[in-house]
VEXZAMAR-702498 format. One record per residue (C-alpha): residue number from 0; residue in one letter; chain; x, y, z. Coordinates in pm, 1 decimal. Example, Ala and Ser with C-alpha at 12.3 -4.5 7.8 and 13.67 -1.06 7.14 Angstrom:
BEGIN
<num:0 residuo:A cadena:A X:1230.0 Y:-450.0 Z:780.0>
<num:1 residuo:S cadena:A X:1367.0 Y:-106.0 Z:714.0>
# end
This chain:
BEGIN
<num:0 residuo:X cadena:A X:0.0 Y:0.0 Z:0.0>
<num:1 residuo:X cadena:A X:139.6 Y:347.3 Z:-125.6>
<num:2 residuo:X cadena:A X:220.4 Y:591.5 Z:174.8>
<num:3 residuo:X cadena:A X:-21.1 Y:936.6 Z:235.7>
<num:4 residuo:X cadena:A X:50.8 Y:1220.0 Z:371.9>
<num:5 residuo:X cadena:A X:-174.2 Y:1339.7 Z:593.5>
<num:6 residuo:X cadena:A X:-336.5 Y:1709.2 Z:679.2>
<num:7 residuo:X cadena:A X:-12.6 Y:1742.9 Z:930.2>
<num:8 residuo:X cadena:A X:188.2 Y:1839.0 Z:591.5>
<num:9 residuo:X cadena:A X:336.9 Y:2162.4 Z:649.8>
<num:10 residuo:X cadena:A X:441.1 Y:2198.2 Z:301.0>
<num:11 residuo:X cadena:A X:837.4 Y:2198.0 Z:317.4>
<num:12 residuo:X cadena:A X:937.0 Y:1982.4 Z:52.9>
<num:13 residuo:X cadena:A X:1165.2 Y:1754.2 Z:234.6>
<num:14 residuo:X cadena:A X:953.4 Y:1451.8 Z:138.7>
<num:15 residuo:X cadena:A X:982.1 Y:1521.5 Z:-215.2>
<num:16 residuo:X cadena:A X:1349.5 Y:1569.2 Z:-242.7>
<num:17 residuo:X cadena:A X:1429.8 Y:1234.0 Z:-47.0>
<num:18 residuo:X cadena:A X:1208.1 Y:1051.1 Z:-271.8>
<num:19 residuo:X cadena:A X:1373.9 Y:776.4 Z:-455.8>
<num:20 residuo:X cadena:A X:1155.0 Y:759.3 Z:-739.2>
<num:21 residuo:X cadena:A X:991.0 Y:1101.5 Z:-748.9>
<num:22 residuo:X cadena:A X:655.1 Y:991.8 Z:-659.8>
<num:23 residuo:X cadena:A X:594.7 Y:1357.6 Z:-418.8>
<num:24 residuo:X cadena:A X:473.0 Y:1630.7 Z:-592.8>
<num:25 residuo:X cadena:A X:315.4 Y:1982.2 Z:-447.4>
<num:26 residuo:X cadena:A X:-37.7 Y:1967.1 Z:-432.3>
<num:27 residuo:X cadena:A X:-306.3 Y:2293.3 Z:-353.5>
<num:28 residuo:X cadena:A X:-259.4 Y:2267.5 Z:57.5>
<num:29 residuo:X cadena:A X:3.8 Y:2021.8 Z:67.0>
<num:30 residuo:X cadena:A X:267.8 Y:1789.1 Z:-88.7>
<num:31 residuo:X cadena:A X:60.9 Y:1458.3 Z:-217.8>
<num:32 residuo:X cadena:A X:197.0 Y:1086.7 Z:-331.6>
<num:33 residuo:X cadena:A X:151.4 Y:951.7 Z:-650.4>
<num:34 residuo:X cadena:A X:19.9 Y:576.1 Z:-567.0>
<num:35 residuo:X cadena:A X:110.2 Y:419.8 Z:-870.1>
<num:36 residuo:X cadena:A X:441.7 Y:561.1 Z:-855.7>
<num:37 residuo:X cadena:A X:490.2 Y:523.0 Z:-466.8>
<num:38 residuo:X cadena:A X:737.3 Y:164.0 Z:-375.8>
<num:39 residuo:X cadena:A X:669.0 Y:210.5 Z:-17.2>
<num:40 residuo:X cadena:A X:1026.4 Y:221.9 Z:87.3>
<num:41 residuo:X cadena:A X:919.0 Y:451.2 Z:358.6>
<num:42 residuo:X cadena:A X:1189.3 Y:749.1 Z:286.9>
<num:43 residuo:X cadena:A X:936.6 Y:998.1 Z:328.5>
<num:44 residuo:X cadena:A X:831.4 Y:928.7 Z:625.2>
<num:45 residuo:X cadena:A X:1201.1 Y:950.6 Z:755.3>
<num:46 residuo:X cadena:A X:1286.1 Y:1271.5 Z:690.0>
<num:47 residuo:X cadena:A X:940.9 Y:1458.2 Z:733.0>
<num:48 residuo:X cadena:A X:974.2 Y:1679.5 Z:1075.7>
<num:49 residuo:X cadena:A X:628.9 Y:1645.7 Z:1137.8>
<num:50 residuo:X cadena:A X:547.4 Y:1305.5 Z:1037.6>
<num:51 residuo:X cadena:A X:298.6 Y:1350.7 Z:778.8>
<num:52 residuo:X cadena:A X:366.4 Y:1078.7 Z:532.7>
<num:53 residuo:X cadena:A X:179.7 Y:730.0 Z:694.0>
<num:54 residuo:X cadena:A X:220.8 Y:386.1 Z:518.7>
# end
């Protein structure tokens, strides 16, 4: 199952530059993962200071 990120996002971009395979874009209110893209390695939810990605 792809990792979310919840309503926690505070929009820094951290996510997105750790991921591997460049599954994080911006979204309107905050950074979103592309599913099909996503390999649940978890990376995102490493580095995000407020733990907003959730597998």
């Amino acid at each position: 199952m792809a990792y979310v990120i919840s309503d926690d996002c505070i929009s820094c971009g951290s996510c997105a530059d750790e991921c591997p395979v460049g599954a994080i874009k911006a979204g309107d209110t905050k950074y979103e993962i592309d599913a099909d893209l996503c390999i649940d390695c978890g990376t995102c939810a490493g580095v995000c200071p407020v733990s907003a990605p959730q597998g």
